[in-house]
C-alpha positions in Angstrom: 63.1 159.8 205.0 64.2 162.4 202.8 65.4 159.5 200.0 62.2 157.6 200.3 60.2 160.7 199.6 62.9 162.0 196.5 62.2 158.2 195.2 58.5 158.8 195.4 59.0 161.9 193.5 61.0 160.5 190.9 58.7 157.1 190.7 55.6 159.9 189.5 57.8 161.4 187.6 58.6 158.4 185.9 55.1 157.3 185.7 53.6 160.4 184.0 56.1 160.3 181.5 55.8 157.0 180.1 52.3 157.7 180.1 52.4 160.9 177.9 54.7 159.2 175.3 52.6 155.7 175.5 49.6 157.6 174.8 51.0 160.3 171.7 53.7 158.4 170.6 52.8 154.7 171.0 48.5 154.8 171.1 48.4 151.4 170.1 50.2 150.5 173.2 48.1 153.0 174.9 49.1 154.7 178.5 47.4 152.7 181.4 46.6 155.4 183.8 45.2 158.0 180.8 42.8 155.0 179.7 42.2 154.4 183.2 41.0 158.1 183.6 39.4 157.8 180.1 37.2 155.2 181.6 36.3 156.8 184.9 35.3 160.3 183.7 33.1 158.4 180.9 31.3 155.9 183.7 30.5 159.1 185.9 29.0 160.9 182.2 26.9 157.9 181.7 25.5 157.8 185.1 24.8 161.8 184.6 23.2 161.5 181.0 20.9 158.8 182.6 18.7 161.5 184.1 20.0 164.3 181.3 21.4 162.9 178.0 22.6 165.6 176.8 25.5 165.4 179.2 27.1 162.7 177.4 28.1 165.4 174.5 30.5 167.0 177.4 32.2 163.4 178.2 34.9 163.8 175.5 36.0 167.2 176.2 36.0 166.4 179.7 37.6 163.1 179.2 40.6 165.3 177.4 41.4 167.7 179.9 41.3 164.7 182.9 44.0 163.5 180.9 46.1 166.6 180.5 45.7 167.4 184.2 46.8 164.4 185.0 49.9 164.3 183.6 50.7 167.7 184.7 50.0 166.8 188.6 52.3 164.0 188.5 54.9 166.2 187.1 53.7 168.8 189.8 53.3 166.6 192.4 56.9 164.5 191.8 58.8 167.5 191.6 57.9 169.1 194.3 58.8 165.5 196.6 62.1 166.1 194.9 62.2 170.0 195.9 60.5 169.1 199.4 64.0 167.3 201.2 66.2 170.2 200.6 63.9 173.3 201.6 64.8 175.9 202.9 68.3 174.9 203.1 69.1 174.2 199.3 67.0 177.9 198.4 68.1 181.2 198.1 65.0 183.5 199.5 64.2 186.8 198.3 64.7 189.4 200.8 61.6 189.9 203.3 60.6 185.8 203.2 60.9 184.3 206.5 63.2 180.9 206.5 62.0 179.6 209.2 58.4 179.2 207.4 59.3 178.1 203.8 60.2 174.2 204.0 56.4 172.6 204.2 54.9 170.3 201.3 52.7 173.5 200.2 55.9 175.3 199.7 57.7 172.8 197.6 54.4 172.7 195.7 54.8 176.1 195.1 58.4 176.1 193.6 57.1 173.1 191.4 54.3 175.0 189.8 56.2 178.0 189.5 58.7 176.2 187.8 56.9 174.0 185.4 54.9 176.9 184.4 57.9 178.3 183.8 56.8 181.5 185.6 59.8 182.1 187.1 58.7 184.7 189.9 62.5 184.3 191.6 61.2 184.8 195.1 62.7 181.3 195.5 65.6 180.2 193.7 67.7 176.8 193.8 71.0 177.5 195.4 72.5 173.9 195.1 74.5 172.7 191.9 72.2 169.8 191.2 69.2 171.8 192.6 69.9 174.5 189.9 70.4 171.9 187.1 66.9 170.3 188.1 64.8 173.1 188.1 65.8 173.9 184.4 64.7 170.6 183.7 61.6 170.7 185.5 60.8 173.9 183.1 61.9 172.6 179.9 59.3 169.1 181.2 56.9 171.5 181.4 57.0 173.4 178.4 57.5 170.3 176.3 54.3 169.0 178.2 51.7 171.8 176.9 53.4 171.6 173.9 52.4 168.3 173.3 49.2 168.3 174.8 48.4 171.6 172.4 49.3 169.4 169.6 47.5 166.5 170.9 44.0 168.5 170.5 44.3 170.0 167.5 45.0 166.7 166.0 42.2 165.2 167.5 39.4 167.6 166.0 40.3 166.9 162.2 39.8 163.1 163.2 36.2 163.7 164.9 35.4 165.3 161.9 36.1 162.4 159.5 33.6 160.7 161.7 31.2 163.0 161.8 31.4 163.5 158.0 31.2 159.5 157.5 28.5 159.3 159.8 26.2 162.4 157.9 27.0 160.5 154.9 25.7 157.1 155.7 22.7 158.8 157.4 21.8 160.2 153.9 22.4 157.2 152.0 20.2 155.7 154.4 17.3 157.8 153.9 17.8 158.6 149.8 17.8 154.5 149.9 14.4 154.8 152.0 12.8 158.2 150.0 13.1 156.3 146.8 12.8 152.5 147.4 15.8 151.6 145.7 18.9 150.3 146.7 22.6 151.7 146.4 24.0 148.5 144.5 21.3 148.2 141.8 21.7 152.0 141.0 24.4 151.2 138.5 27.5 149.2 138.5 29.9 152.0 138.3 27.9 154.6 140.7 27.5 151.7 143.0 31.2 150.6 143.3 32.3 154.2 143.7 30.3 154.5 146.9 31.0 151.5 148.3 34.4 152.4 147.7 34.4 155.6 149.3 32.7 154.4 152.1 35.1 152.0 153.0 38.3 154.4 153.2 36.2 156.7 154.6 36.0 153.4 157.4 39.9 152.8 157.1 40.4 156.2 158.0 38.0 156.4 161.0 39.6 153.2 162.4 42.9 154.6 162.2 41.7 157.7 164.0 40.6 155.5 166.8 44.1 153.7 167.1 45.8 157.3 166.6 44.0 159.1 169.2 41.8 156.5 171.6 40.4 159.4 173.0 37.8 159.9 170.5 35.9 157.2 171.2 34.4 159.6 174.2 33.3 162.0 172.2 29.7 161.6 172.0 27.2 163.1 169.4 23.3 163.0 170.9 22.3 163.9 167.0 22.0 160.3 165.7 22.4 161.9 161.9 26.2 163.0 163.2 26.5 159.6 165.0 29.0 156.3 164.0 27.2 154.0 166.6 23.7 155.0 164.6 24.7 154.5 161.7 27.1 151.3 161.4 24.3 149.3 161.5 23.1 150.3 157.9 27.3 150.2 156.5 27.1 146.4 158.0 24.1 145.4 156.2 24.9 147.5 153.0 27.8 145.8 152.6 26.1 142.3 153.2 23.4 143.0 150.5 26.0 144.2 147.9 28.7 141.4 148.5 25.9 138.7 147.8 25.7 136.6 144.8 24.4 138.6 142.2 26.0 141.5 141.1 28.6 142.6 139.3 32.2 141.5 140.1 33.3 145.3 141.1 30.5 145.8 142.8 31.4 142.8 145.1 34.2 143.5 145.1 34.2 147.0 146.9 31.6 145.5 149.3 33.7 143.0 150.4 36.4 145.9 151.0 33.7 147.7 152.9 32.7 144.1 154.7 36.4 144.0 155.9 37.2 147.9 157.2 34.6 147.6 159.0 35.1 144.2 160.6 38.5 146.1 161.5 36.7 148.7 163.2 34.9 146.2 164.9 37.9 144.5 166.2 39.5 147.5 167.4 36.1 148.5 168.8 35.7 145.3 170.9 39.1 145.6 171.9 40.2 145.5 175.4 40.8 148.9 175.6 36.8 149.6 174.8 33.9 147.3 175.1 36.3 144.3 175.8 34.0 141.8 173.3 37.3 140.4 171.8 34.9 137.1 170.8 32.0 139.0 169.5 30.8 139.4 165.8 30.6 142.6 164.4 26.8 143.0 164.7 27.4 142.9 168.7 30.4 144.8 168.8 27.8 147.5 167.1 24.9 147.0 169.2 27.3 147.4 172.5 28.5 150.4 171.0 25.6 151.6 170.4 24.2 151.1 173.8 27.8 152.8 175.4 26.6 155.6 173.9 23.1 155.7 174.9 21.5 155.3 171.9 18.4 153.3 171.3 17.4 150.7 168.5 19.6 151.1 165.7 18.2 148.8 163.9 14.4 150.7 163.4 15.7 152.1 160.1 15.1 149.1 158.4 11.6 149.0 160.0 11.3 153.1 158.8 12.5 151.5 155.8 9.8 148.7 155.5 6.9 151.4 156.7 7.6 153.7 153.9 7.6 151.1 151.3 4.1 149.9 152.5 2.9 153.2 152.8 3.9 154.3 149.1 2.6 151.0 147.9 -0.9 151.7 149.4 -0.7 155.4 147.9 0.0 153.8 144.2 -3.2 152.2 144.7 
């Protein structure tokens, strides 16, 4: 009995490890049970923001520290099988503990948390040779875990902040486009291909963050100014009007760049690992986005557009 449960202890071990490094070190590959627990907390947020949408803005932070305390209860958790077999026996207790009540699962808990906290309270101390070279281990787990979780969210800020900044910036384009009834690629050859050009990396970039850190797709922005899902929409159709026939070769030219980092994004959107619409263009893969993250009709900017246009050609007159 005692192996079975030391192999169960080892097997969740085992398990929350390769997740941690499949999900910081290999994203791409990305850890099954942290995009399973990804998933879950952002179903239940959807259900909530249903009745209160402003609940959604908590999904991402939420969705990061499900993961984190994940992985450390499967390190807690495992150890403490692997503690479990050999207490009281394999312990040393300090002075004033009763043996004869110190060898149940809660106790072995104890040791573990104690250990991978690396509190080291010394009430209970490994007495065994391998016992004493386990527990070490256990500490030096733990401290590389919050090491690398620390690490993991502070990287993860700068990246929603590129897509916060790309999304303010389309917004605005959007609406200078609308305020004065001209369009970005008929501004000038030169002015045009610069912002084309900048939007796309500023695309590149985004979708890298999202194989990087898949995490940040949960993060959620009710503020559809400060929103990707609002505004790719408008960076789809830009790039559509100024890659046409027509212009000038750079002009094209950095709108067919722009065409193609965002049909990456769109790939890596409808991914498995996401909406799971490997076979959709990228106008769907947008739409569904858009709808995972309860926003409505993206698409009314171009009737805002359309409106203001009217209503400044009826004012002229």
């Amino acid at each position: 009995m005692g192996t079975l449960v030391s192999l169960l202890g080892i097997a969740l071990i085992a398990a929350g490890l390769r997740d941690v490094f499949q999900q910081l070190f290999r994203p791409s590959g990305g850890g099954v049970l942290s995009r399973s627990v990804m998933r879950l907390v952002w179903r239940g947020f959807r259900r909530i923001a249903a009745h209160r949408a402003v609940a959604l803005e908590f999904a991402g932070p939420f969705t990061l520290l499900s993961v984190i305390a994940t992985w450390s209860s499967l390190m807690w958790v495992g150890w403490a099988l692997l503690y479990l077999p050999h207490l009281p026996e394999g312990f040393v207790l300090q002075t004033g503990l009763d043996s004869s009540s110190q060898g149940g699962f809660l106790d072995a808990l104890y040791v573990s948390l104690v250990t991978l906290t690396t509190l080291g309270y010394g009430d209970i101390v490994p007495a065994g040779s391998a016992l004493r070279m386990l527990a070490p281990l256990e500490g030096l787990v733990g401290f590389a875990l919050l090491t690398a979780a620390l690490s993991w969210v502070l990287s993860i800020y700068p990246a929603l902040s590129r897509r916060r900044s790309l999304a303010r910036e389309a917004t605005l384009l959007r609406e200078s486009e609308a305020e004065v009834n001209a369009a970005v690629e008929r501004v000038g050859a030169e002015e045009a291909a610069r912002v084309l050009g900048e939007l796309a990396a500023r695309v590149v970039a985004v979708e890298g963050d999202l194989v990087q850190f898949p995490v940040t797709y949960y993060f959620h922005n009710t503020q559809g100014r400060f929103s990707l899902p609002s505004v790719m929409p408008y960076l789809v159709h830009l790039s559509k009007r100024a890659g046409s026939e027509g212009f000038q070769p750079r002009v094209r030219l950095k709108a067919i760049m722009l065409r193609g980092a965002i049909s990456d994004l769109s790939e890596r959107l409808g991914s498995k690992a996401f909406l799971d619409l490997p076979q959709a263009s990228a106008e769907e893969v947008f739409k569904a986005y858009a709808r995972d993250h309860l926003h409505g009709d993206e698409l009314g900017w171009e009737r805002r557009k359309e409106q203001r246009s009217s209503t400044k050609g009826i004012s002229h007159l």
